[in-house]
N, C-alpha and C positions, 0 to 999 in steps of 0.2 A: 601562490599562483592562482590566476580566474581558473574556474571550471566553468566548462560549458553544459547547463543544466536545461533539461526539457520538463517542462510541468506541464504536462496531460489531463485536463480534468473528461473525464469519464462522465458523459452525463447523455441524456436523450431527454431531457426537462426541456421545456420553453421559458422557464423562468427559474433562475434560483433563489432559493430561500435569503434572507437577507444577513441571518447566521454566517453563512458558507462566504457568499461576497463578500460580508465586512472583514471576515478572515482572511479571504485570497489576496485582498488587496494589502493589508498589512502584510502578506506574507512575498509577495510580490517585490513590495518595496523595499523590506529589508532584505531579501535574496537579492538584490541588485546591487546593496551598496559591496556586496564581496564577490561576486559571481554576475557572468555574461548568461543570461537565461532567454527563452523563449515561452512563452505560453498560449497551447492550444484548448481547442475543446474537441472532443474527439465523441461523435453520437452514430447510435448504430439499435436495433432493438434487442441485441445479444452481447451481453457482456464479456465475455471473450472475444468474441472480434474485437471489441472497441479497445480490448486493454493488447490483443496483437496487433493491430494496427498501429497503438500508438508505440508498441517497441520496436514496428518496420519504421518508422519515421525518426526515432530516436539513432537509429544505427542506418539513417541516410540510403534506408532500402526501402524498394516499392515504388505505386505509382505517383505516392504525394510526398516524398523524401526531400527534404529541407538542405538547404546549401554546408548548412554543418552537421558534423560528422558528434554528435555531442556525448561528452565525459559519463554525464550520469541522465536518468531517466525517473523524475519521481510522480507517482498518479495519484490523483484527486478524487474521490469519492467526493460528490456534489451534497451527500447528507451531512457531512461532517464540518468540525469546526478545526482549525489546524494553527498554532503556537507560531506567531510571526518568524519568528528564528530557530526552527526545529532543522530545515535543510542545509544552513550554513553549521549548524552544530552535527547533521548528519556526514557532510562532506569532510570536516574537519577529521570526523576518527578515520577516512582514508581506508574502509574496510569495504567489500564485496557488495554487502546487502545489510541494511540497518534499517529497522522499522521500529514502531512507536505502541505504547497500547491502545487497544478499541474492543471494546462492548459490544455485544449486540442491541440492536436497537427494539430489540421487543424483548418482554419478560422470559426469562428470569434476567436478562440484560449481564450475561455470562462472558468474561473477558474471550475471546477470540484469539489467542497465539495460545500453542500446544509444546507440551515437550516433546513428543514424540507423533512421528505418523503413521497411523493403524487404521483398519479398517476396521470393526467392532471396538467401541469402547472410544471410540478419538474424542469424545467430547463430553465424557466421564469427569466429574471434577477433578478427581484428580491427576487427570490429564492438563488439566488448564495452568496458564501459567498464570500466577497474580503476583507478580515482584511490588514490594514496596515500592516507594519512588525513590530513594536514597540507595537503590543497588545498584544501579549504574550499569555496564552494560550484562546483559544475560542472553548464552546462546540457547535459542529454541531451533525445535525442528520444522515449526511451519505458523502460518498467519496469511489472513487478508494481506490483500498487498498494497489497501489503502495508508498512505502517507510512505511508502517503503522504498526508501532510496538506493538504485541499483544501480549498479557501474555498468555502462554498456558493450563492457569487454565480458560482460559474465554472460551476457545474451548470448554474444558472438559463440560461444562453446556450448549452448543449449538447442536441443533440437526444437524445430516449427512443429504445429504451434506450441507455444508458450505457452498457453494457458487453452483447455480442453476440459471439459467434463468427461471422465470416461467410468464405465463399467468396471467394480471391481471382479476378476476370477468369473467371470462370466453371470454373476451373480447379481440379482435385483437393485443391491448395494451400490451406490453411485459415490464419485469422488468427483468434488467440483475442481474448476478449473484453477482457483487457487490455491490450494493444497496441490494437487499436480504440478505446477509451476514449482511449490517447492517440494514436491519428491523428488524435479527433475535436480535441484539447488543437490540435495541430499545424493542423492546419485552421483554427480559428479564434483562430492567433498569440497563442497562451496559452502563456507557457514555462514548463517541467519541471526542476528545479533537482534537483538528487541533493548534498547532505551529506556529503563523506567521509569526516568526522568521526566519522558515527552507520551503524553496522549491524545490520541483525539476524540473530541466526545462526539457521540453517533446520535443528530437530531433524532427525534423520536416524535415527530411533526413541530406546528409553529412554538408551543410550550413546553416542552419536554425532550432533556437530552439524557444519553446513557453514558457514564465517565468510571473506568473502573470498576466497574458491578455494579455501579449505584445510580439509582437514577434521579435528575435533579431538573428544575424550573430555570427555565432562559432569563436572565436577569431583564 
């Protein structure tokens, strides 16, 4: 059966890198031949607005709320490169939230998905997850939520906003907005699957991307 898919790209660019485009568009046209999609761009100077705003639109709430009421929600980090058929392979497993791996895009260029979420030590090595690509699926306890395909019945049970930087215990220690997004996941025993099949590599300007820890030349 079609699902009805919202792809969000996240961006306040005036132009995107030519990387990111030539990906969205292959990514575009194959999500279409299985899937009724929509695609916005969603600009704002605060990253949390831009990725709550585009889950009020995704669940046909708000004041830009689109005539469908749409299945899943997946967001586009504009520095990234993304596997033309990652979101028909993400809808197929039919689970809550499924995301992909991603790197940081500056040195030490350290995989971004954790097995657990803490506040001292979260991004300790070996807190990190680094799954082979032949493990198929592995549940973690948090990630970016770039390339992260979410069913928008999992919103519906999450409190506003989604994503929030907040202060830990009153303390200096800050938690960004997407690791809160999935403490909230964690909270309400919703699990977070990671793919180690599917990555996206994180540009790292016009010549250089980060894929897996490692960092490599734009062909």
């Amino acid at each position: 059966m079609k699902k009805k898919i919202l792809i969000a790209i996240i961006s306040n660019r005036s132009a995107w890198s030519k990387h990111f485009s030539m990906s969205l568009v292959n990514l575009i046209h194959e999500t279409r031949m299985k899937h009724n999609i929509e695609w916005i761009n969603v600009s704002s100077c605060d990253v949390n607005y831009m990725r709550n705003r585009a889950c009020l639109i995704a669940q046909a709430k708000g004041n830009e709320a689109r005539e469908w009421n749409y299945d899943y929600i997946v967001m586009l980090d504009d520095d990234h490169i993304y596997p033309e058929d990652f979101i028909n392979k993400f809808v197929d497993y039919d689970l809550p939230v499924v995301t992909g791996c991603t790197s940081q895009r500056t040195p030490p260029y350290k995989q971004t998905q954790y097995k657990q979420i803490k506040g001292i030590g979260m991004k300790d090595e070996e807190n990190i997850v680094n799954p082979k690509e032949t493990e198929g699926l592995v549940q973690i306890d948090a990630s970016g939520p770039v390339g992260m395909c979410i069913k928008t019945e999992v919103l519906e049970k999450m409190k506003y906003p989604y994503f929030e930087q907040i202060n830990l215990n009153n303390s200096p220690s800050i938690r960004g907005g997407d690791i809160q997004f999935c403490q909230q996941l964690k909270e309400l025993e919703i699990l977070l699957y990671l793919d180690s099949s599917v990555s996206f590599p994180h540009c790292a300007g016009d010549t250089l991307y980060a894929d897996r820890g490692q960092v490599h030349y734009h062909p």
